[in-house]
N, C-alpha and C positions, 0 to 999 in steps of 0.2 A: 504494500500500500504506500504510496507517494505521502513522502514527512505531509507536503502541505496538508492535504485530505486528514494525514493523522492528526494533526495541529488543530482541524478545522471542527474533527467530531469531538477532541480533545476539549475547547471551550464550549462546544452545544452543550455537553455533558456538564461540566461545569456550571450552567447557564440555567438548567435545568434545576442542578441539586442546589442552586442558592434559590431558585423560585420557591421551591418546595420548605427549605427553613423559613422563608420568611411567611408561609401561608399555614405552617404551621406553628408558629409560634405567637405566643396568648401574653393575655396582661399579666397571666399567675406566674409566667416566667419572670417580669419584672419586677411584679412583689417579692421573687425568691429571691430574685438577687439585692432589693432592699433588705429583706431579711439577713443576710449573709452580709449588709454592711452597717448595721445597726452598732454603734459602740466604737466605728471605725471611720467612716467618714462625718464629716459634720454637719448639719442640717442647717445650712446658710438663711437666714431670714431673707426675706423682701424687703429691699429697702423705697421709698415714693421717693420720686423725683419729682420736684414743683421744674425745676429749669428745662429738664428732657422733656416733659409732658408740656409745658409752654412751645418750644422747639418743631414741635410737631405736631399741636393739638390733639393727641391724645393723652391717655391718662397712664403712665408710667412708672413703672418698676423694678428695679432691677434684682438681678438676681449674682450675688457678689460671690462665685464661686472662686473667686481671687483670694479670697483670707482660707478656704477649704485648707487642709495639711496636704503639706507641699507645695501651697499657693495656685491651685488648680483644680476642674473636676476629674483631671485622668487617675488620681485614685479609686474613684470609682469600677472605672471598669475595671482595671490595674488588680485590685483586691477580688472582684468578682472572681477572675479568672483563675488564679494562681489560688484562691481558698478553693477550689473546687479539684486543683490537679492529684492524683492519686498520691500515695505515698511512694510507688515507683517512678513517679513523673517527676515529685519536688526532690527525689534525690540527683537527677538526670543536672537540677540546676533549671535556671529559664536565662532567654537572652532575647534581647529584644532592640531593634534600631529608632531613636526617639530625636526631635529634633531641642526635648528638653523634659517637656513637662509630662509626657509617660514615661520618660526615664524615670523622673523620682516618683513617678505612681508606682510603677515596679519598683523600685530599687524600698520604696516602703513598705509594701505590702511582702514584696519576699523578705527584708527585714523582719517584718512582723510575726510572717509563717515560719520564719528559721531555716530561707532557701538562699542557695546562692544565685546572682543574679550577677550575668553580665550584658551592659549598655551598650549599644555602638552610636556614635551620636557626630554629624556632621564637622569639621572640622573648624567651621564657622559659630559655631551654636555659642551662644554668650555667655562669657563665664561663670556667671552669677549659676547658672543652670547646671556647668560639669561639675561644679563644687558641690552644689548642694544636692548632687545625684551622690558626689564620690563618698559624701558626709553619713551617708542612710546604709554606705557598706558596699556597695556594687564596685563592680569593677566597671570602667570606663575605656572604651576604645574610640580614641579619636577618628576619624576615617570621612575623605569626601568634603567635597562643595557643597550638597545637599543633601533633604534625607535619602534620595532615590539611592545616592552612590552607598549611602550608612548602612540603609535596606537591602543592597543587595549582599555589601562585605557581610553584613548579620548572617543572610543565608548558607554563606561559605561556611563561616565561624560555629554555625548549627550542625550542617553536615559533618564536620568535622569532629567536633567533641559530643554530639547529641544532646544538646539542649534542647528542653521544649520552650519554643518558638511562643511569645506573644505579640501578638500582631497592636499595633495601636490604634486601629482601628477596623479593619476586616474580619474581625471574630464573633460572633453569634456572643458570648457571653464578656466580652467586653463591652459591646454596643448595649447589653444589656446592662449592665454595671452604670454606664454613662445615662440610660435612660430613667435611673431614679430620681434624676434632680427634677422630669416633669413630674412626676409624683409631687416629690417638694411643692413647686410650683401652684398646681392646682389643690392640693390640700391648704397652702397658702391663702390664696386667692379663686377661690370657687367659680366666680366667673367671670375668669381670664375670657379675652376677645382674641388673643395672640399670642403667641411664643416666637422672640428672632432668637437662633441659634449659631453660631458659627460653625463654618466646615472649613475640613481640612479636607484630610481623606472620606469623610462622611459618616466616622464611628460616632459624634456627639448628635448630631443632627437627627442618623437612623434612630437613635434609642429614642431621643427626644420626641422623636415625631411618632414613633411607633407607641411609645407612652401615651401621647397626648392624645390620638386618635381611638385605640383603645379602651380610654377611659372615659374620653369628651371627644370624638369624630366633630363639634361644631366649632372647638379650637383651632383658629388655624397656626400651622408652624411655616416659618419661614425660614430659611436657610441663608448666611449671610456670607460671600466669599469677596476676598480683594478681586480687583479686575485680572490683577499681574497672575492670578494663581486660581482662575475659577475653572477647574479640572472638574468637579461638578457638574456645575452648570454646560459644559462643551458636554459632556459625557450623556445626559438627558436630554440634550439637544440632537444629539446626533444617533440617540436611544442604543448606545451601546461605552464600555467605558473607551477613553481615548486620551493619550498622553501629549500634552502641552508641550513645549521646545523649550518652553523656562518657567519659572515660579520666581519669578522677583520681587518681593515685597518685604514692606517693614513687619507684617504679622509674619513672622518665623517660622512660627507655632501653626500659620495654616500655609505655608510654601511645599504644597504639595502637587506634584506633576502629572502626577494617576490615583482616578481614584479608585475606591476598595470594588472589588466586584461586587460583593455581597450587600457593602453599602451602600450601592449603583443601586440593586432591587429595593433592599428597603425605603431610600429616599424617593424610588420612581412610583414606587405604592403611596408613601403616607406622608412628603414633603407638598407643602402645596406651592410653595415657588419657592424663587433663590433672586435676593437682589446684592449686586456687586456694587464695590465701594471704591474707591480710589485711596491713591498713597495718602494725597492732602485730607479726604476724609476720615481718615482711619487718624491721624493725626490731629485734625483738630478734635476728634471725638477724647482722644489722651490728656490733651490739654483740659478740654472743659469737664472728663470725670472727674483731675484733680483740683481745679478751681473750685467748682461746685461740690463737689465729695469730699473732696478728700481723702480722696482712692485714687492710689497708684495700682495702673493693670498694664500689661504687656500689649503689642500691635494687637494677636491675634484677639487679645481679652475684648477690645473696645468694639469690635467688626459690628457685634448687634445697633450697639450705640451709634457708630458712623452709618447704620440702615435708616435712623428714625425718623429723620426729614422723607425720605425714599418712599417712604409707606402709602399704597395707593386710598389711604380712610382716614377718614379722624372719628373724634367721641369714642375711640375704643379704649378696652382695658388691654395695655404691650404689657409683656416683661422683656426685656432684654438680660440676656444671660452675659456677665462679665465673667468670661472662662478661665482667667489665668492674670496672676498679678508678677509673674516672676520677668524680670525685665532687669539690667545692670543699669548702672546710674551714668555711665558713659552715655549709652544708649537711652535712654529718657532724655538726658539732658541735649543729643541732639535732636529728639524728636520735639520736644519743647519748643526748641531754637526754630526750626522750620515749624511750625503751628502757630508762634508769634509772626514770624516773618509775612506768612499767607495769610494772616488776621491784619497785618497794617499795624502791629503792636510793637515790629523792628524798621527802623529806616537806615538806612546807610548809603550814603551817596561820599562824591568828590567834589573838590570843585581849586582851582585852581586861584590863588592869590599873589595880588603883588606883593614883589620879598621885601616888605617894610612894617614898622612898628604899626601895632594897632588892629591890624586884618583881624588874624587870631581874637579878638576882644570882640570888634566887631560882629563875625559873624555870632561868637557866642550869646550876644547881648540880643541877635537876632532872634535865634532860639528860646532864651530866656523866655523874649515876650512871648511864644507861641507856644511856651507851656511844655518845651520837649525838652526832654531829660540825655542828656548827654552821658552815654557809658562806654563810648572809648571814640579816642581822638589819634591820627597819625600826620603828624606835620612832616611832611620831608621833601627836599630841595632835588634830592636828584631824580623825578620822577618827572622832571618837565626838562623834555627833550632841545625845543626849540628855542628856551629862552632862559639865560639865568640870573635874569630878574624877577622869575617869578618861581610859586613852591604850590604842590599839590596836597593839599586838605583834604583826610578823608576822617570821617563822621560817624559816627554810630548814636541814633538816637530812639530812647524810648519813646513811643506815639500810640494815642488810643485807637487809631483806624484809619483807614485810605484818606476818608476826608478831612483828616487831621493830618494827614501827611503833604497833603494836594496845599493845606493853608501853608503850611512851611515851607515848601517848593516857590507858590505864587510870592510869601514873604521876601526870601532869599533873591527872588527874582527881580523884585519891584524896587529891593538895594544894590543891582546892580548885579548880581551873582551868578552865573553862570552853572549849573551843577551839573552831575551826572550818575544817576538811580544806579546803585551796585546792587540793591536788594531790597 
């Protein structure tokens, strides 16, 4: 038989046996695996939003599974899975490829169960994340530019030692692990209008959606992916899964290239759509949880949040799920940077003066009146080519918005000044 033909009966086959788990599987499976994490993971409250729910006219909630142990909900399914492996399975060890935050779901939960647990985690993946995986006891293997490259060295790494394999999201009893927090959710708030979820590969999303339907079908869930990374979305669109040429995004945590097959059927049964976000939404959504919050969450955590302008309703009751708060302060602090900048809350221009007493004062005094905050200044003479009588001035100033920037521009102008917008 011709490989292709073999290859070809090889996915039907496949294609089939996920139909069949997900048509067979009931809401008593996700009571069980609530059951089995009772005492283990933490039952995050609902927090109201007056700012989100203004934002969008709807009525707003979120759900902060950023403070969960380990600063995420991949505990969940993480613990589901590995409390269930036999007693010849946890001796085998498990190992699994995580771009951070199902590392330390695993790397806790086999903690917990007394397994060894080894990580393969992108070679990019932010420090905050290899430490706080390496800290719960796992071994970490650095490996790759993405998870796709981490994912496959894992499978080497399995064949070789016999580890059992936990997938972070493609697994029936992960997906269910993750679908507890709709439970949460609607015991919460009874009648929820909406659920936004984040996807990566589609493990949080299928549980979520497969919960919510289950238990309330008039719930809708929606699924929330960056544009750079919506493997999802392409995958239901073209009604089979399908791998993207890149996953480029500030959410780390959802830079996924392909998605899960099995999470492919369960989102194409019980997802009722997927809207995509961009870099700058996903960013200002980081900004304005910690303004208004005071909740620090990671790119992939904010993705609900950067959906809720997007929303085709208002007068509804949203919960937006904050999936993950583990993020390093490097990284925040450039996200920050760019969400001021695209808010009109950073200005930075040039502008060249002539090289005599008073300019520097001058234009200061300019500012002054226009209320903008000066936080760094570069005076230097050799930046002007054609003339050395004169020095280039460059600026940094804090500004409450575009049209707060446009009055210091028009200022600047009307004394004579010439500038030119770096940022």
């Amino acid at each position: 038989m011709p490989e292709e033909k073999k290859s070809s009966e090889k996915a039907a086959a496949a294609e089939r046996s996920n139909k069949a788990i997900v048509e067979s599987t009931t809401i008593a499976d996700v009571y069980r695996a609530a059951k089995q994490l009772e005492g283990v993971a933490r039952k995050t409250r609902l927090i109201h939003s007056d700012y989100f729910s203004e934002l969008c006219h709807n009525d707003v909630y979120l759900k902060p599974e950023n403070l969960q142990h380990t600063g995420a909900f991949k505990l969940r399914g993480a613990y589901n899975k590995i409390s269930q492996l036999t007693p010849e399975e946890r001796a085998k060890g498990v190992i699994t490829a995580s771009a951070g935050n199902h590392a330390q779901g695993v790397a806790y939960a086999a903690q917990k169960l007394g397994v060894k647990a080894v990580i393969c985690m992108p070679a990019t993946t932010p420090i905050l994340k290899v430490e706080g995986t390496r800290a719960l006891g796992a071994e970490v293997v650095l490996y790759g530019d993405g998870f796709d490259d981490a994912y496959a060295h894992s499978l080497e790494l399995q064949k070789k030692y016999g580890y059992v394999y936990i997938h972070p999201f493609n697994d029936l009893q992960v997906l269910l692990g993750q679908g507890t927090t709709a439970l949460e959710i609607i015991d919460a708030l009874k009648d929820v209008d909406a659920i936004l979820c984040p996807i990566g590969g589609g493990g949080f999303a299928s549980g979520v959606a497969l919960a919510t339907k289950l238990v309330n079908p008039n719930v809708k869930v929606i699924g929330v992916e960056p544009e750079n990374a919506a493997c999802m979305k392409a995958a239901l669109a073209a009604g089979k899964v399908v791998t993207l040429p890149t996953a480029d995004t500030v959410a780390d945590g959802c830079a996924v290239k392909t998605a899960g097959t099995l999470t492919f059927e369960f989102c194409r049964k019980y997802l009722d759509d997927i809207i995509t976000v961009s870099e700058i939404d996903i960013m200002n959504a980081l900004l304005s949880l910690i303004e208004k919050h005071k909740l620090v969450a990671e790119g992939a955590g904010v993705l609900s949040l950067a959906a809720l302008s997007k929303l085709p309703f208002t007068g509804k009751k949203v919960v937006s799920i904050v999936s993950g708060g583990n993020i390093d302060i490097s990284t925040i602090s450039a996200l920050i940077d760019k969400a001021l900048i695209a808010r009109g809350r950073v200005f930075c221009f040039a502008v060249q003066l002539p090289d005599k007493p008073g300019q520097l004062l001058n234009v200061s005094r300019i500012l002054a009146e226009e209320n903008a905050n000066v936080i760094k200044l570069d005076h230097d003479q050799t930046k002007v080519t054609d003339s050395f009588k004169k020095v280039v001035l460059t600026v940094t100033v804090e500004t409450h918005n575009e049209q707060h920037i446009q009055h210091i521009v028009e200022a600047l102008n009307k004394n004579g000044y010439e500038i030119q917008k770096i940022y």
